[in-house]
N, C-alpha and C positions, 0 to 999 in steps of 0.2 A: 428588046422587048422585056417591058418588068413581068417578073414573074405575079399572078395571084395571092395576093395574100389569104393565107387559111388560119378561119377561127377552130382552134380545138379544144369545143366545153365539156368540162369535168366535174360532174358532180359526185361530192364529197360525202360520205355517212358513215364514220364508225369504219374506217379504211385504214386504221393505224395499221397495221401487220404489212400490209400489201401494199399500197401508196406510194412509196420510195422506190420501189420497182417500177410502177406505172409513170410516176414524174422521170426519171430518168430514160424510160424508153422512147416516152415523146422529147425528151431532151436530146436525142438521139437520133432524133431523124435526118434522113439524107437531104431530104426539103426542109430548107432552113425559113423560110420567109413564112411566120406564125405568127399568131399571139396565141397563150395558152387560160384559158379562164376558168380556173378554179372556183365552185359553188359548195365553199362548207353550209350543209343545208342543219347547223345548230348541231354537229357531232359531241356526242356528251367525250368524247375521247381526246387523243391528242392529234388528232387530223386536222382541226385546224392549224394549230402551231408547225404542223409541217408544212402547211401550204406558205405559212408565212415565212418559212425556213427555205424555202423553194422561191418567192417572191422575190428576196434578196441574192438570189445568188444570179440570177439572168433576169433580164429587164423585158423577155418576151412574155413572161407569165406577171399573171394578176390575179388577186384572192377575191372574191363576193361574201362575203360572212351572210348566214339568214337565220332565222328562226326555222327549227323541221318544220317542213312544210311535203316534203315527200322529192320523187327524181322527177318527177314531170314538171313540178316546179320550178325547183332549181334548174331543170334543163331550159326552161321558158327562163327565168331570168339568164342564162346565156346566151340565148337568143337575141333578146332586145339590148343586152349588151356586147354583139357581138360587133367587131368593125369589118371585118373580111368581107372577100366577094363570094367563099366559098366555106362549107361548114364541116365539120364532122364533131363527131361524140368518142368519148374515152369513158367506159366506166371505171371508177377508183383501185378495184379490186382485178383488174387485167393488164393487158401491156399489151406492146405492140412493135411487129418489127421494126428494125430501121429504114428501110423502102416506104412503108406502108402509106405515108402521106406522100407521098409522089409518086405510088405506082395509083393513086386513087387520084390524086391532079390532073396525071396525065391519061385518065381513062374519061376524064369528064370536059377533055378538049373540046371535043364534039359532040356529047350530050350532055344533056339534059340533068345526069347521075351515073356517079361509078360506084360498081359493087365489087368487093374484092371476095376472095374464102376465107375460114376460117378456122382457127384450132380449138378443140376441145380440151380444157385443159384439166386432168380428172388430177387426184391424187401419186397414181401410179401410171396415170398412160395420157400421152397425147393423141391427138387423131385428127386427121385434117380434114376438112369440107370443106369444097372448093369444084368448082364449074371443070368437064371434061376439054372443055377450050374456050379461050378467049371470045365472045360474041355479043353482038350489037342487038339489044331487045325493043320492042314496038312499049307501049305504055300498057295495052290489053296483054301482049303477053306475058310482061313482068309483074299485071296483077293477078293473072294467074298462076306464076311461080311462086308468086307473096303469099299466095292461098293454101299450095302444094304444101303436102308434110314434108317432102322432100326439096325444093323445090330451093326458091332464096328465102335466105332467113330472118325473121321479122325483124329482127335488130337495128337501128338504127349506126350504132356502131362500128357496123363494117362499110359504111358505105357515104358517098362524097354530094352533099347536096349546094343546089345556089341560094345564098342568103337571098339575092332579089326576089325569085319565085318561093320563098319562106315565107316573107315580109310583105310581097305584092300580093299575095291570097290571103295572107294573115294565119297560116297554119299555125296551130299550138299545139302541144301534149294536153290532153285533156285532164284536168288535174282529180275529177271525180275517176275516172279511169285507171284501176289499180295492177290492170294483168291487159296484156294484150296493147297496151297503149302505146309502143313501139309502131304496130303493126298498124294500127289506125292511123298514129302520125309520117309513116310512108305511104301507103296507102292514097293519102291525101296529099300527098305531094304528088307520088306517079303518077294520077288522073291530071298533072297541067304537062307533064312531059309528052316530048315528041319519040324521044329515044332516051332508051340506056344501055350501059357499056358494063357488059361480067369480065369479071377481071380471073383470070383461073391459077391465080398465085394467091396463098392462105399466109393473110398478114397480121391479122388478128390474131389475140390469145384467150378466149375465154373462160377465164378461173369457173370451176365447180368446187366447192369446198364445204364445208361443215355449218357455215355461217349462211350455206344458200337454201332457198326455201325449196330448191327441185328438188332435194336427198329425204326431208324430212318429212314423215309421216305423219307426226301429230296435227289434229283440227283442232278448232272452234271456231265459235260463232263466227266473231272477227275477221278469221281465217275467209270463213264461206262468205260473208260477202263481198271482202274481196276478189275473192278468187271467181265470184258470177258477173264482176265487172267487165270479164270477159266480152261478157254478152251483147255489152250495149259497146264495145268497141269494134266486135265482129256486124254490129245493125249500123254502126258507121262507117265500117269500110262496105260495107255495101251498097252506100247511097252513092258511090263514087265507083260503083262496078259497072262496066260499058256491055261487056261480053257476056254471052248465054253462059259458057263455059266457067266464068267469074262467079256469075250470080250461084250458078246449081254448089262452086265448092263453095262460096260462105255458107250456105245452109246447110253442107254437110258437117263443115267446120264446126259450126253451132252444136251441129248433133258430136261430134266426139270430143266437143269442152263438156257436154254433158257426160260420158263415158265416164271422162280423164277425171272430172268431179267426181262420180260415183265411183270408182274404182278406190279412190281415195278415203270417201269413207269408209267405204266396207272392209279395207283393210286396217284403218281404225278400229272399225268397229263403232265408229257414233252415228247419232244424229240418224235414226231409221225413220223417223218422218219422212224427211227430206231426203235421204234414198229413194223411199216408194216416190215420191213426185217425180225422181229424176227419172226410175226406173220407167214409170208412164210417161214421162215428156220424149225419152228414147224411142219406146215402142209406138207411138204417133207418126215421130217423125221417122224413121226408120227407111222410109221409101226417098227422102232426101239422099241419104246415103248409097244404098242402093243402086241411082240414077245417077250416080255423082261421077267426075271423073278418079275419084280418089281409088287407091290400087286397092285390087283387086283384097290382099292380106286384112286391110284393115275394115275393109267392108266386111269379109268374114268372122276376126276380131266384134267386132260391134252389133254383129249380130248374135252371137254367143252372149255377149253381155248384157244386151237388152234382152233375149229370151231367158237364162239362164246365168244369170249374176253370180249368186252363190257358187253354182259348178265350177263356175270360170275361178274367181279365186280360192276356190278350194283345189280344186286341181293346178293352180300356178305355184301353192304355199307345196302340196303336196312336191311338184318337178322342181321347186328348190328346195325341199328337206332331202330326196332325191338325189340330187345332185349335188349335195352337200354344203348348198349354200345359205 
């Protein structure tokens, strides 16, 4: 029986540092039947020239050169250039075990899609997230783990889709979609699946570093609207929500991008127009939350924040002066 051939797209941006770690670990896989497809998406660095230093050394990888155009993009042009029967994603700046494409193969034998765990990979500590055991998920249920803060993780990265069901509904990353559009584009895939398959081995490595935008507190403008493109990808995964339980956490979800927004500027310090709007679109929607399945902690969270904003980060700056940190 020939084995599946697996497409794995890498988009490229400004990954000089980290890059050579990433090419080599999918160089490294224990599944060897791949193509690998590099998308320098116009790196002003020297990440193209490694791609093309990676090109010539094994004949399973291939470069895309583009003009920046963003990751959703260059993920779409891996896409439509992809030959495999099966897909997954590598971001530039992570790595990934040598299992990792064949315990994610052989999880999507018989579904639909395989999700593996993951590591968090900080400065000073690693940390695994990864499923309590191995199990077979319905499409309702897996879009309400998609939803959970705890739950599977939006990512596209950890996880093994079919290029036919990519290609036959015509799924894309939506390329106005600048946060969350991970989550949208599974999302829209899980609503044609029958089954998926959690893998409870953490194969992935996902870098946090100084270059990520999770650590950094600074705004603007640019920043914010950004970061509200959230919104119109969480109003997308919704039109593809089956289950009562689906539907109540996107609306809650909606309500703690708002939070997760205002928390960030008030710890700025900018932009108090557009606080007060959030601070009222919170306290509106607040019975979303409430009603929601989401735990119990962060419904208390959020409601602290919406009554009492300032309190909240005055007293968090307060328990880490406190606490020394």
């Amino acid at each position: 029986m020939i084995e599946p051939l697996v497409s794995i797209i890498v988009p490229v941006y400004q990954a000089e540092p980290f890059l050579r770690k990433c090419l080599d670990s999918i160089l490294a896989q224990s599944y060897t039947r791949m193509e690998i497809i590099l998308i320098d998406d116009g790196s002003p660095d020297m990440s193209g020239s490694i791609c093309e230093e990676y090109v010539q050394r094994d004949f399973r990888m291939r470069v895309i050169h583009q003009e920046n155009r963003g990751v959703s993009c260059a993920r779409n042009a891996g896409i439509e250039s992809a030959a495999g029967q099966l897909v997954t994603f590598v971001d530039s700046d992570d790595w990934v075990a040598p299992e990792h494409v064949e315990i994610l193969v052989r999880g999507i034998e018989n579904c639909d899609c395989s999700i593996c765990g993951y590591w968090v990979e900080e400065q000073k500590s690693s940390i695994a997230q990864k499923a309590e055991k191995s199990e077979e998920f319905s499409a309702d249920t897996a879009m309400e783990q998609l939803l959970s803060p705890f739950g599977i993780l939006g990512s596209v990265c950890n996880k093994m889709f079919r290029l036919s069901t990519i290609r036959g509904a015509k799924i894309q990353f939506r390329e106005d979609v600048t946060y969350m559009e991970d989550m949208l584009f599974c999302a829209s895939y899980f609503n044609l699946c029958k089954t998926l398959f959690c893998i409870n081995q953490a194969t992935y490595h996902y870098r946090q570093h100084a270059a990520s935008t999770v650590g950094s507190l600074s705004v603007s403008m640019e920043w914010l609207q950004r970061r509200m493109t959230a919104f119109e990808a969480l109003k997308g995964v919704r039109t593809v929500c089956h289950s009562a339980a689906a539907v109540r956490l996107c609306g809650a979800r909606e309500q703690t991008e708002c939070m997760e927004i205002l928390l960030r500027l008030l710890r700025a310090g900018a932009m108090r127009d557009e606080s007060k709007r959030l601070i009222c679109r919170m306290r509106f929607g607040m019975w979303k939350v409430l009603r929601s399945p989401l735990p119990v902690k962060i419904k208390l969270k959020y409601s602290f924040v919406a009554l009492w904003p300032k309190l909240y980060c005055g007293l968090r700056k307060w328990s880490g002066i406190k606490g020394g940190t």
